[in-house]
N, C-alpha and C positions, 0 to 999 in steps of 0.2 A: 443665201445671198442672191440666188438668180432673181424669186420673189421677189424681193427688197427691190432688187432693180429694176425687172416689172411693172410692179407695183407703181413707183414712182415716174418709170417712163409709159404707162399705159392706164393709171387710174385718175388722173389730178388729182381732186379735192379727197379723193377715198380715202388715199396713197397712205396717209399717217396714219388714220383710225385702221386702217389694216393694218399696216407695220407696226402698231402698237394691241392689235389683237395677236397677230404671231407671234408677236415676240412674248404674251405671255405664257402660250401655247409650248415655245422651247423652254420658258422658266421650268414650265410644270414637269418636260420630258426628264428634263435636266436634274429635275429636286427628286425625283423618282428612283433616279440611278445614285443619289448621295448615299443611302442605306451600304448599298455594296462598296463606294467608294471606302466610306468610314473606316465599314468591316476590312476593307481589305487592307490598308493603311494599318491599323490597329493591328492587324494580323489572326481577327477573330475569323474570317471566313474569308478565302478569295478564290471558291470553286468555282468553276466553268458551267457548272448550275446554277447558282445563284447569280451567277453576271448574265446569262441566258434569259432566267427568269426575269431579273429586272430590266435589262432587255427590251424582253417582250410586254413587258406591263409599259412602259416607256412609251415604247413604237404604238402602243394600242391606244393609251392616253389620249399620244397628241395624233392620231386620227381622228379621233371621236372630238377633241379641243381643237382640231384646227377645221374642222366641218364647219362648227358652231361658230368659230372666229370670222369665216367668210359668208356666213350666214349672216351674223351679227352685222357685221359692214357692209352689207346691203349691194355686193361685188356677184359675178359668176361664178354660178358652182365648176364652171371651168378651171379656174385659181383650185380647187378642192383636188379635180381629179391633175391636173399641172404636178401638183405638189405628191401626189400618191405617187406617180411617173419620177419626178427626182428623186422623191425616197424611195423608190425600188433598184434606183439606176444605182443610189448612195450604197445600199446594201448590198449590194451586188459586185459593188466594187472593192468594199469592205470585206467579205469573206472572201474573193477571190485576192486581191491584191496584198490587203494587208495580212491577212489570218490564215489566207493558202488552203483555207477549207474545198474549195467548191475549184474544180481544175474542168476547162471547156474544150 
């Protein structure tokens, strides 16, 4: 969201062909993590490995898809490292707040 907002109060004319490269970059994160959703739904797997693993295949995806996204739209690789900084702060928040893994 911060992006999105951003984007449209600091790119003009960019602002959509980004927010329509990110946004396919979260499709991809997103259709990544359906395999475990299915599994776990179904009841065939919903181990703490396999939601790790895909996870991590996820997170890595849309690194490498949202590089290419802010490349593509012709923006600052500033936008690239912006967004590594909110997904670390997101993660960080995630295992500490909601999952109680990580205590500071």
């Amino acid at each position: 969201m911060i992006q999105i907002l951003g984007a449209f109060l600091f790119m003009k004319e960019k602002a959509v062909v980004f927010v329509k490269n990110i946004g396919f970059v979260c499709f991809v994160g997103s259709c990544i993590l359906l395999p475990f959703v299915i599994s776990a739904l179904t009841g065939l797997n919903n181990g703490s490995i396999f939601f790790f693993i895909s996870l991590v295949l996820s997170v890595i995806a849309m690194i490498i898809l949202y590089r290419a996204a802010v490349l593509k739209s012709q923006v600052s690789i500033g936008w690239w490292y912006f967004w590594l900084f909110c997904l670390a702060v997101a993660i960080s928040l995630q295992l500490t707040v909601v999952f109680k893994l990580v205590q500071f």
